[in-house]
N, C-alpha and C positions, 0 to 999 in steps of 0.2 A: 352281433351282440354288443350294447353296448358297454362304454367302458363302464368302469365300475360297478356293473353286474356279476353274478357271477350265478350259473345255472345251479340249483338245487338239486339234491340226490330226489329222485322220486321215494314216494310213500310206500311204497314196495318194496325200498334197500335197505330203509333204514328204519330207527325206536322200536321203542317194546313193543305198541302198537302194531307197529307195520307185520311181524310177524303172523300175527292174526290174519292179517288181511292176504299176508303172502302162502299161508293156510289154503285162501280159498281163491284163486287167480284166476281173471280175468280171461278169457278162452285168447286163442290167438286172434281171432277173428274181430273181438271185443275189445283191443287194448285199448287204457283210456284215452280221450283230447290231449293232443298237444298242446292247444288252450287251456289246459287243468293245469299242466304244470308248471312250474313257479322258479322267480326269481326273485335274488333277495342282496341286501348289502349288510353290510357288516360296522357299527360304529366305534371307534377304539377309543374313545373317551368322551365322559359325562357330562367334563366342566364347561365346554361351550353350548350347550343346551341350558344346563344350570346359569351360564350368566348369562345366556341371551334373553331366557322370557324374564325379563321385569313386567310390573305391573301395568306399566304405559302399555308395551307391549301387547303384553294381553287384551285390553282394554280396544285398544287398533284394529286386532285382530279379524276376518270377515268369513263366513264359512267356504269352506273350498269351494271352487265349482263342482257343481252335480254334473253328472251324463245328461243334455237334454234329447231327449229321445221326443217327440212326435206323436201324435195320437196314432198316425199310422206307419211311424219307423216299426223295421224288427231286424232280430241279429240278423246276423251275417247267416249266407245259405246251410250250414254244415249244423247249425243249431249244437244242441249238447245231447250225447248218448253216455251217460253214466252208468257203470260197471264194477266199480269196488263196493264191498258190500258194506251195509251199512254201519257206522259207527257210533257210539256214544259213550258219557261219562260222568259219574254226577258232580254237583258242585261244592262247594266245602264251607263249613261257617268258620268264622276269622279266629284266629288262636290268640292267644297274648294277651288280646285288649277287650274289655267288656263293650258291647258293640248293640245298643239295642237292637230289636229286633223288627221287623214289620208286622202289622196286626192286619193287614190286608184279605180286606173280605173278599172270600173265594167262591161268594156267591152271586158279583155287581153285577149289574149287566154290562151288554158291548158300552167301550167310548171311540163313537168315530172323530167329536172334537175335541181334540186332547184335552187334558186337566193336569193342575199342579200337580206332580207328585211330592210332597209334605211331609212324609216319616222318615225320620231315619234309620239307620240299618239298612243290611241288604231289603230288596235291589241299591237303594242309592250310594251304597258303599263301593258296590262293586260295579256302577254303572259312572264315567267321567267325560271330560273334557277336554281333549287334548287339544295340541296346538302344532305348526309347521309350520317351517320357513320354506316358500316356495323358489324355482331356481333362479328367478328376477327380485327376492329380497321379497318377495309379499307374504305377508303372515295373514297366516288362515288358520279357523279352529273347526272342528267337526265332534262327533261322541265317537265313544269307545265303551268299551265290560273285560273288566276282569273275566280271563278263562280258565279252567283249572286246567293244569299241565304240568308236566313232568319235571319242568324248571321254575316252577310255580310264579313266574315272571311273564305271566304274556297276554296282553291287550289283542279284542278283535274288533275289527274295524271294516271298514268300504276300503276297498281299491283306490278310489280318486282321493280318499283322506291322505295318503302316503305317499300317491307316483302321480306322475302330472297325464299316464295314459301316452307318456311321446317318446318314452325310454328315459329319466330323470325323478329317482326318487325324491322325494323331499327330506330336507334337514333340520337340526334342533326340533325335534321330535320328542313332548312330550306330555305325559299324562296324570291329569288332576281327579284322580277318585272322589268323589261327591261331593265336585263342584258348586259353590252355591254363590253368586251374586258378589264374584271376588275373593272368595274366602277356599283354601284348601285345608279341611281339616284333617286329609290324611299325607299331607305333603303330595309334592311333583316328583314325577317319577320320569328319568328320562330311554328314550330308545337305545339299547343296545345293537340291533338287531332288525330290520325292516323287511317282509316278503308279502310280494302278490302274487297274483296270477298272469304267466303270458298272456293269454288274452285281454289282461287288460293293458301289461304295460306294451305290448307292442300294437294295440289294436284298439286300446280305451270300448272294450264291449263293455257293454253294460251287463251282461249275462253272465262275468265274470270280474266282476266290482266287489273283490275278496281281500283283503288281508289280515294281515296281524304282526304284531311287534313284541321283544319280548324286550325287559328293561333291565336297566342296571340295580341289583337289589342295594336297600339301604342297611340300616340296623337289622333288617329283617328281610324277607322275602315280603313281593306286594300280596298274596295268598294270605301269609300269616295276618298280615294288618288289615287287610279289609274284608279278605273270602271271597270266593271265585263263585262263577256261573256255569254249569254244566253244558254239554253240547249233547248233539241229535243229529247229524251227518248224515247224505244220502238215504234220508228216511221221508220224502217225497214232498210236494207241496201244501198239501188240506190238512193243518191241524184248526186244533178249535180250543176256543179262549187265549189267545195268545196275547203277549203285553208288547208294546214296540215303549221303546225309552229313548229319547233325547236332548238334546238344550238347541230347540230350535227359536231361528233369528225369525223366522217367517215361514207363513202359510197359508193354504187355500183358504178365502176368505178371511182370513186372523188379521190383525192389526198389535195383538197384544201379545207379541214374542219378541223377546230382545237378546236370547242369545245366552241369558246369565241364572238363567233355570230351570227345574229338572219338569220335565212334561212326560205326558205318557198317554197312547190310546190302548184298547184293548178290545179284541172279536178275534174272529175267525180268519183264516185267510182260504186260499184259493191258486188251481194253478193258472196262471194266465196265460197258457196255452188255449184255451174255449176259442180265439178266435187264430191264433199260428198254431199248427203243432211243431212248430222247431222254436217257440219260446220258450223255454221252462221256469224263468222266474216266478217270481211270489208276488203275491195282491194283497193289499189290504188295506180297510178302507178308514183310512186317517190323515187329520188334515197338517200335519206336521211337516215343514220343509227345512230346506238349507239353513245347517246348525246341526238338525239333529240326525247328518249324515253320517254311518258308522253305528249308529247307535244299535243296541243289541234287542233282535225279535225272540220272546223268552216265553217257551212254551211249557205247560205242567208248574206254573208255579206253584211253591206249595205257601204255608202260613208262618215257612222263615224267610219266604223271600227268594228261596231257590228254584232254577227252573233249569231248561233245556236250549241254550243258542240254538236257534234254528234259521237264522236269517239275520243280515244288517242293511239298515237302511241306508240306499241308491240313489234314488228316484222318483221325477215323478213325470205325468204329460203333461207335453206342454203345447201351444198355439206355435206350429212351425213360422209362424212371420212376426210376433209380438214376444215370445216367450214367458205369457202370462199362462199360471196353473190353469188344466180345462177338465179339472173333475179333482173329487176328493181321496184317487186312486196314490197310494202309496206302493212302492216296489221295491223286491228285497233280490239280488241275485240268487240263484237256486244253489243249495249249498249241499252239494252233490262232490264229485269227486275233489272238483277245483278246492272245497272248501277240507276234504281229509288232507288232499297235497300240502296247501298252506298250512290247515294245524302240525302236521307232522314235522315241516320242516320250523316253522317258529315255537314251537313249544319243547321241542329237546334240545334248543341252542344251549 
């Protein structure tokens, strides 16, 4: 183990939640991956995050690395067998502050080439920007969403947003709710709290590119001021209509991403097992890259904006000898047990 880790209790021992699920266990023969479960570190103060992102900073900033996975890479032999059953939970409109609302027609059709998102209110309230200092002093920004939870403090994100995949979380850790073009209009919020998934910090799988953080509250809870995103857990890969959201720098075929605003496609996805059956992530088909990594795939939204986390975005293919994008395929890891494991332990910090 490395140092400054420290194993997480599994989603079985522990929160209100866990009961439920400890209700309905897992046969012996079934127990879940050891790849599900999660480690996580612990931040004991706010103010060197608060002084480290200045605006130069930010500005600096470049998206983390993605996982480059291969047109014809796939996980590792053992794939994922998930086993706890499934979970969810709704999301919540912002208390305190009068907070427009989205007028988002729930009738558009698919968008494979992303478009501005433009309204404010949730989604973009609850959908940001964070940032990270990597363990060589590199700053990197990726997306994040507000998730509701029990601490009502906790951002979800990708795996590669937070750990570098080599055993070395990242630090100053923090997150700007509806980021727009330099401007935070619901203040920075910094990490209390960081966990992923083993499999990705000791094995950088892309199959398990999960985390989430929870922060240090200010005047308020971040729930109260901007309203959280519900979740969909272990409830499989084929939904239909879904919104992916994030502030991407670049993409398949795009020239017109610079990192400083809010995008979004919307269709269906798919599992991208059709050609491995031991992949189980998620497809879908948007041309969105690096930047709007982390950023949250929001399923059942309704006409305030609320929906279902059901995936964050990963990945994409790439040309193993050039590492230029070689299709308009987007990937989200499967957010099966790895993803109960991490909410459970970040969300009752």
């Amino acid at each position: 183990m490395v140092t400054g880790l420290v194993t997480a209790v599994s989603a079985l021992a522990i929160g209100s939640n866990a009961i439920a699920v400890a209700d309905q266990p897992p046969t012996a023969e079934r127990a879940p991956s050891e790849a599900t479960e999660t480690v996580a570190k612990e931040v004991v103060s706010t103010s060197n995050a608060a002084d480290f992102w200045t605006k130069e900073r930010m500005r600096r900033a470049v998206p983390a690395p993605m996982p480059r996975p291969s047109g014809g890479q796939v996980s590792g032999p053992e794939g994922q067998e998930n086993v706890l059953p499934q979970q969810s939970e709704r999301g919540s409109l912002p208390r305190g502050v009068s907070t427009p609302q989205s007028s988002t027609d729930l009738r558009a059709n698919a968008v494979s080439r992303a478009q501005r998102w433009t309204e404010s209110g949730i989604p973009a309230s609850t959908t940001g920007k964070m940032f990270a200092e990597g363990p060589q002093g590199q700053l990197y920004r990726c997306s994040g969403s507000v998730i509701t939870a029990d601490n009502q403090n906790t951002v979800w994100t990708a795996g590669h947003c937070l750990h570098d995949g080599n055993g070395q979380f990242y630090s100053n850790i923090t997150f700007v709710p509806a980021y727009d073009n330099g401007t935070a209009p619901h203040g920075e919020w910094n990490a209390s709290y960081m966990v992923t998934t083993t499999g990705w910090a000791e094995n950088r799988d892309w199959e398990y590119d999960i985390a989430a953080f929870a922060v240090f509250p200010q005047s308020s809870d971040l729930e109260y001021r901007v309203g959280s995103q519900g979740y969909r857990f272990n409830a499989g890969q084929e939904f239909t209509d879904v919104r992916v959201f994030g502030y991407p720098a670049a993409g398949y075929q795009r020239t017109d991403f610079n990192g400083e605003l809010l995008w979004y496609c919307r269709g269906d996805t798919v599992d991208a097992s059709s050609w491995n059956p031991l992949n189980e992530k998620v497809r879908t088909d948007c041309d969105m890259h690096s930047g709007a990594s982390g950023g949250p795939w929001i399923d059942d939204m309704n006409s305030n904006g609320l929906g279902y986390v059901i995936g964050a975005s990963s990945h994409r293919q790439t040309d193993p000898d050039t590492g230029d994008l070689i299709n308009n395929y987007f990937f989200s890891s499967n957010h099966g047990d790895a993803a109960i494991n991490v909410y459970e332990d970040a969300s009752t910090y």
